[in-house]
Biotite code that builds the C-alpha atoms (Angstrom):
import biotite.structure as struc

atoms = struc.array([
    struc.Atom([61.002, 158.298, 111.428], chain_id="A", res_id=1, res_name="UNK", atom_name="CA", element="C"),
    struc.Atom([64.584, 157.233, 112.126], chain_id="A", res_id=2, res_name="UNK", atom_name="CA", element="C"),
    struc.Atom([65.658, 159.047, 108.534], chain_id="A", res_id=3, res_name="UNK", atom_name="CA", element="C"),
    struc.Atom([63.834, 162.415, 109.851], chain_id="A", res_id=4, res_name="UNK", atom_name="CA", element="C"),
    struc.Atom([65.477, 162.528, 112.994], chain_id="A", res_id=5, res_name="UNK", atom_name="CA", element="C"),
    struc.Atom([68.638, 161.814, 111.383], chain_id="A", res_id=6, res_name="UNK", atom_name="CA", element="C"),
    struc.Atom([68.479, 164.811, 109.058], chain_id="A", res_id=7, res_name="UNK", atom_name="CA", element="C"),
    struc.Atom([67.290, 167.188, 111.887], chain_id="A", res_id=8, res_name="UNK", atom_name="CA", element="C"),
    struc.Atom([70.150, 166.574, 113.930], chain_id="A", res_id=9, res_name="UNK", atom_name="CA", element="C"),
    struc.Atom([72.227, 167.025, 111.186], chain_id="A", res_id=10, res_name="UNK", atom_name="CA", element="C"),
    struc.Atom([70.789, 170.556, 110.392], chain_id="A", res_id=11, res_name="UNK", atom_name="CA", element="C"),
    struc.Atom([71.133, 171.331, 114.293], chain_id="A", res_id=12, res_name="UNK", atom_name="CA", element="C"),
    struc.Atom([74.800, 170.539, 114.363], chain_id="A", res_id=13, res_name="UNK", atom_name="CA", element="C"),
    struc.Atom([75.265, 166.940, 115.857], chain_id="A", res_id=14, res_name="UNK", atom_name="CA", element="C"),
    struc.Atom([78.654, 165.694, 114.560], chain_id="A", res_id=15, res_name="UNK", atom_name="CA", element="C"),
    struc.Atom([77.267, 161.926, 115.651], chain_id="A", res_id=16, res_name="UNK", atom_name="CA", element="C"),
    struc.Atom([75.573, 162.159, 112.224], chain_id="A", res_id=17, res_name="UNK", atom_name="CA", element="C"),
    struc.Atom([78.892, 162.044, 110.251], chain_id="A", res_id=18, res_name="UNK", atom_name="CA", element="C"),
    struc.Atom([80.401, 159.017, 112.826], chain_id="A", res_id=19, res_name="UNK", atom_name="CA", element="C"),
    struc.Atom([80.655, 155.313, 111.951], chain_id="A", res_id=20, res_name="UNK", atom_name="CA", element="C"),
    struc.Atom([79.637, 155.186, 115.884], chain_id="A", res_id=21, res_name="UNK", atom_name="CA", element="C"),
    struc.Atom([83.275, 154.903, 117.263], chain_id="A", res_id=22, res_name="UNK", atom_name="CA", element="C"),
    struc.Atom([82.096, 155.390, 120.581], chain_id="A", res_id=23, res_name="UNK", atom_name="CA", element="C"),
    struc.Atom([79.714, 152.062, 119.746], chain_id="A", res_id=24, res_name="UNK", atom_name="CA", element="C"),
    struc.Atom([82.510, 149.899, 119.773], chain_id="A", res_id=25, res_name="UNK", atom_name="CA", element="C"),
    struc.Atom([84.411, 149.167, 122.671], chain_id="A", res_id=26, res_name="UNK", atom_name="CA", element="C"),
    struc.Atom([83.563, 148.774, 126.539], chain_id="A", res_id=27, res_name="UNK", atom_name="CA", element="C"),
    struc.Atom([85.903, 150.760, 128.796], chain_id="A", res_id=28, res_name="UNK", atom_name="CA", element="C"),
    struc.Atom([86.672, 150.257, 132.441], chain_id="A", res_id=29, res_name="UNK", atom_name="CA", element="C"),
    struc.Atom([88.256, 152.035, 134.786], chain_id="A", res_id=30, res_name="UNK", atom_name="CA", element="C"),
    struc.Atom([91.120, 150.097, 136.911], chain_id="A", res_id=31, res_name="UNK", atom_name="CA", element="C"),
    struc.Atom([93.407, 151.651, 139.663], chain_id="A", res_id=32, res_name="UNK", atom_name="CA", element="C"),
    struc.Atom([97.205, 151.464, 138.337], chain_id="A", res_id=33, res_name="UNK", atom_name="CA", element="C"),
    struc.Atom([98.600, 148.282, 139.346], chain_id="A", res_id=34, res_name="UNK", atom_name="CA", element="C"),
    struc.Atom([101.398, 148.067, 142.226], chain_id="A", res_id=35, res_name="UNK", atom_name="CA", element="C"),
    struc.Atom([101.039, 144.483, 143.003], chain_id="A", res_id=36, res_name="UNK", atom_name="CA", element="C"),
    struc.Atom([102.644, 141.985, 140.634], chain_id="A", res_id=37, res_name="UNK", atom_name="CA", element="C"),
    struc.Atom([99.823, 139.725, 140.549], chain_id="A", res_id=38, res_name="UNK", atom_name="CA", element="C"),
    struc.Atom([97.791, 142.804, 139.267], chain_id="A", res_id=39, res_name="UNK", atom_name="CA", element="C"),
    struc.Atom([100.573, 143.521, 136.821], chain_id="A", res_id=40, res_name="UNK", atom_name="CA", element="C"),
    struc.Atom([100.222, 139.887, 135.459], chain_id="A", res_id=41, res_name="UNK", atom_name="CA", element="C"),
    struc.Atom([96.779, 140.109, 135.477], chain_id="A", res_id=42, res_name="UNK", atom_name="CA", element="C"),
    struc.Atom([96.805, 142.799, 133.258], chain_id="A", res_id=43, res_name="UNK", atom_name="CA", element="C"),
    struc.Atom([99.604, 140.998, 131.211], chain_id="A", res_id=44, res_name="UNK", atom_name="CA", element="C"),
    struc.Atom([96.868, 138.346, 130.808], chain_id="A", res_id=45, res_name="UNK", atom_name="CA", element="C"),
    struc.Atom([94.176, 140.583, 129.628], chain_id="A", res_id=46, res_name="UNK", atom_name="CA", element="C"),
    struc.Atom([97.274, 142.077, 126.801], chain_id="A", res_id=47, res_name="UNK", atom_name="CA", element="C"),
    struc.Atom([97.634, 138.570, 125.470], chain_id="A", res_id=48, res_name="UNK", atom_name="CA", element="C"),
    struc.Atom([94.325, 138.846, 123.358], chain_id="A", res_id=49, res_name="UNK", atom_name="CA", element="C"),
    struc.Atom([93.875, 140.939, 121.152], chain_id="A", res_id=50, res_name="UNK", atom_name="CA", element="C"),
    struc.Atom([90.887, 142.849, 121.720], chain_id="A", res_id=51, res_name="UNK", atom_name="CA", element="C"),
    struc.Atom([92.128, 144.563, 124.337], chain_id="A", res_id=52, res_name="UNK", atom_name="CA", element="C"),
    struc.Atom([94.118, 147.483, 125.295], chain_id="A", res_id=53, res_name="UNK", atom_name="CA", element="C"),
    struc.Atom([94.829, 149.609, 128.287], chain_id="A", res_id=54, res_name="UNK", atom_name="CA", element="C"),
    struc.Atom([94.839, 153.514, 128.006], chain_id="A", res_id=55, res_name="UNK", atom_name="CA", element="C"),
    struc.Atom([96.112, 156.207, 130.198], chain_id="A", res_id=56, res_name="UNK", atom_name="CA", element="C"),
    struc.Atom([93.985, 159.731, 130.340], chain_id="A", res_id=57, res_name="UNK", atom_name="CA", element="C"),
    struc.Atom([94.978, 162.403, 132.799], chain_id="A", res_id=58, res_name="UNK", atom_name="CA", element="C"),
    struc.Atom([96.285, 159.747, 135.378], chain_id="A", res_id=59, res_name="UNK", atom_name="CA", element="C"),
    struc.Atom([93.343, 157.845, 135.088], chain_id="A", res_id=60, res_name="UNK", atom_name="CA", element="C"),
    struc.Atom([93.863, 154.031, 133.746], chain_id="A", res_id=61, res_name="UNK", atom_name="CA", element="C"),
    struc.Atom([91.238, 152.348, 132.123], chain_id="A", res_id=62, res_name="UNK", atom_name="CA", element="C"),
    struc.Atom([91.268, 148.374, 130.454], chain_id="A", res_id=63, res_name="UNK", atom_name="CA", element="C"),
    struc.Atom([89.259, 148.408, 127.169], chain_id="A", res_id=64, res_name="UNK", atom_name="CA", element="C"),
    struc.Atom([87.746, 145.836, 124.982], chain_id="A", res_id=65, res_name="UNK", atom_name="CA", element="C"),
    struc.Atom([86.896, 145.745, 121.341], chain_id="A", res_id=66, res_name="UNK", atom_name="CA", element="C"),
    struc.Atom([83.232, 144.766, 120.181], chain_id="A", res_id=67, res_name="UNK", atom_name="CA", element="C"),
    struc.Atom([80.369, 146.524, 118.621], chain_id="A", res_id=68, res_name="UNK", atom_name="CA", element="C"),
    struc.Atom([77.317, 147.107, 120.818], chain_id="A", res_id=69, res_name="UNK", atom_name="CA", element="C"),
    struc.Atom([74.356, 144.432, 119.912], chain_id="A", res_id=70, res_name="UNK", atom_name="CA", element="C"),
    struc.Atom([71.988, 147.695, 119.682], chain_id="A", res_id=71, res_name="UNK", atom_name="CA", element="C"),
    struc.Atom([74.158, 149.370, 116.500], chain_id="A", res_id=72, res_name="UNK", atom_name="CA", element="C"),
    struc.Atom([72.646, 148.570, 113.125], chain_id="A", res_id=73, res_name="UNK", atom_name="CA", element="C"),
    struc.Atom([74.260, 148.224, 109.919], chain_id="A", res_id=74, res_name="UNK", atom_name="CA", element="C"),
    struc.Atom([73.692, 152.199, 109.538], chain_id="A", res_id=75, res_name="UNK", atom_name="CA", element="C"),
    struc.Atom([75.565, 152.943, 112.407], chain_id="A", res_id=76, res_name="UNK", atom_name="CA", element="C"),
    struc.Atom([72.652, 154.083, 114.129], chain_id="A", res_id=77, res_name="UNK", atom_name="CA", element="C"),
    struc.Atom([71.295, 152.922, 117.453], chain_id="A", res_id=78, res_name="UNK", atom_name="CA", element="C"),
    struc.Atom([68.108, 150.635, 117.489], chain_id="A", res_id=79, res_name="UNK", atom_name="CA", element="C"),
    struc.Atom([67.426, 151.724, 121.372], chain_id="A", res_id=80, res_name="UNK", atom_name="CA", element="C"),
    struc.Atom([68.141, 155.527, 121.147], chain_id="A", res_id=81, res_name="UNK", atom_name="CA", element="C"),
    struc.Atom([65.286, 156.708, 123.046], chain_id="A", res_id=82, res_name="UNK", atom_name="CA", element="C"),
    struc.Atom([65.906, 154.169, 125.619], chain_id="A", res_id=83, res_name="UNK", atom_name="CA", element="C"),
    struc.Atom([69.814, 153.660, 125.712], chain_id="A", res_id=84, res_name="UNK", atom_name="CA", element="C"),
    struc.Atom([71.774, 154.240, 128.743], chain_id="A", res_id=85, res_name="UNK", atom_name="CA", element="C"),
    struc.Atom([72.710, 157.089, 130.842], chain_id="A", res_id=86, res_name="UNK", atom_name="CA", element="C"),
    struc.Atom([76.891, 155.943, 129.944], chain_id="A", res_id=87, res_name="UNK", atom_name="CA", element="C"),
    struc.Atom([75.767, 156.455, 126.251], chain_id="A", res_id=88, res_name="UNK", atom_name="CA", element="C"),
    struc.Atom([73.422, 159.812, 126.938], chain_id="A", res_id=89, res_name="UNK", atom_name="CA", element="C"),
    struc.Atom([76.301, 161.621, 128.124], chain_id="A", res_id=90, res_name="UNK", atom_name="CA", element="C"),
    struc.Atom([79.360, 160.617, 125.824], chain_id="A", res_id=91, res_name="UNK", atom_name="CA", element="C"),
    struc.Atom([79.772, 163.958, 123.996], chain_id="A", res_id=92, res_name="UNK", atom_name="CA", element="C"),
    struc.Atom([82.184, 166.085, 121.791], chain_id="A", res_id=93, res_name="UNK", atom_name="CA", element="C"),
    struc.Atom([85.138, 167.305, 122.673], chain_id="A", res_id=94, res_name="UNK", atom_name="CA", element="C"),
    struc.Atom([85.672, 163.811, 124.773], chain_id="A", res_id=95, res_name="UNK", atom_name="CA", element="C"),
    struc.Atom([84.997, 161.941, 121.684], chain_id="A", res_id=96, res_name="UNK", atom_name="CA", element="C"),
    struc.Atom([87.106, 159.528, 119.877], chain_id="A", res_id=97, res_name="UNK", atom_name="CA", element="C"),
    struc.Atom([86.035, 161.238, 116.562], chain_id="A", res_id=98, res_name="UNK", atom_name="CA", element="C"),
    struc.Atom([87.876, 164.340, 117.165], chain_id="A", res_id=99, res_name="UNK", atom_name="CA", element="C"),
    struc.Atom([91.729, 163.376, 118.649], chain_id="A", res_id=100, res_name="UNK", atom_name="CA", element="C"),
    struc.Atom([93.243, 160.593, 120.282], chain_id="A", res_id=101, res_name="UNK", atom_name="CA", element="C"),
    struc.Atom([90.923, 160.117, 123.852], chain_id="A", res_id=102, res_name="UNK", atom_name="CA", element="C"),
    struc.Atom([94.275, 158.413, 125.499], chain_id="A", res_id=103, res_name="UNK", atom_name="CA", element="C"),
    struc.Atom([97.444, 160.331, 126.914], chain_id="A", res_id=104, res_name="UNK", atom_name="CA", element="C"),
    struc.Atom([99.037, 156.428, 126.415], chain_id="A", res_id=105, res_name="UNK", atom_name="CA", element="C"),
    struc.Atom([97.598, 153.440, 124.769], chain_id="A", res_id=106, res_name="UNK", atom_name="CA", element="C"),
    struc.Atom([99.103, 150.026, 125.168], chain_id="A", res_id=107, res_name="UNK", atom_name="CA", element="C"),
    struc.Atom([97.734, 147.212, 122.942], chain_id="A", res_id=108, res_name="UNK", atom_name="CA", element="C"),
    struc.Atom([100.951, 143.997, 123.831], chain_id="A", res_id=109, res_name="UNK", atom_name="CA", element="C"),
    struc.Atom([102.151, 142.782, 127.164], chain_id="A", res_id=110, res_name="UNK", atom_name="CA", element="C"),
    struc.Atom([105.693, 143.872, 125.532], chain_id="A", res_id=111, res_name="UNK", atom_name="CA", element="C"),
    struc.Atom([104.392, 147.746, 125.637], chain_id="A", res_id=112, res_name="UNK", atom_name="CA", element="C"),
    struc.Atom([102.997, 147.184, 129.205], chain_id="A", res_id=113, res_name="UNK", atom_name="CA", element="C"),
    struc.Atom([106.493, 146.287, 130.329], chain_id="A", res_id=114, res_name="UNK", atom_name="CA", element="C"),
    struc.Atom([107.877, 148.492, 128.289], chain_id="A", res_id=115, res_name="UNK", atom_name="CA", element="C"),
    struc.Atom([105.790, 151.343, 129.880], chain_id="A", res_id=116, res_name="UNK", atom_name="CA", element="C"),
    struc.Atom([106.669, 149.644, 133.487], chain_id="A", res_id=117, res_name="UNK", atom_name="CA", element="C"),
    struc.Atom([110.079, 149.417, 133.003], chain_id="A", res_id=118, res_name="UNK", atom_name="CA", element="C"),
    struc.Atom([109.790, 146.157, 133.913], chain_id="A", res_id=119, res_name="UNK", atom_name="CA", element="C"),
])
């Protein structure tokens, strides 16, 4: 059943079809810039592993972390499609990470987040 639905999506246009699931593999938060240093060395904290990164999109900040979602299979297909989220239903082209970079500024080190500060 999967296989079928896979090709008729593919007919109808769906550029997911051609993805390794990129969207699959990170959680993203948004945060509020931070003024304060103690949120400024929290955020130095989270830059320390390396799994994370923060990103900058039309003035919007967001703190993301790299994993695979537990409901991807080896196919990059998604066991729970009928039932997966409302987040997931509405991540769509042109916002995708498939397509150009989905971050005005990405900083992956605590040395780019002060470099970025000017701190």
């Amino acid at each position: 059943m999967r296989n079928k639905q896979k090709t008729q999506k593919a007919k109808d246009g769906n550029v997911c079809i051609t993805c390794e699931a990129l969207c699959c593999r990170d959680v993203t938060m948004m945060i509020t810039r931070p003024k304060t240093k103690t949120e400024i060395d929290e955020l130095l904290w989270y830059l320390n592993y390396n799994i994370t990164k923060i990103f900058i999109r039309n003035n919007r900040w967001y703190l993301s972390f790299e994993g695979t979602c537990r409901y991807l299979d080896k196919n990059n297909l998604c066991t729970i499609y009928e039932k997966r989220s409302r987040r997931c239903r509405s991540h769509n082209p042109p916002d995708c990470e498939k397509f150009a970079p989905w971050y005005d500024t990405l900083i992956t080190s605590p040395e780019e987040f002060r470099a970025y500060l000017k701190i």
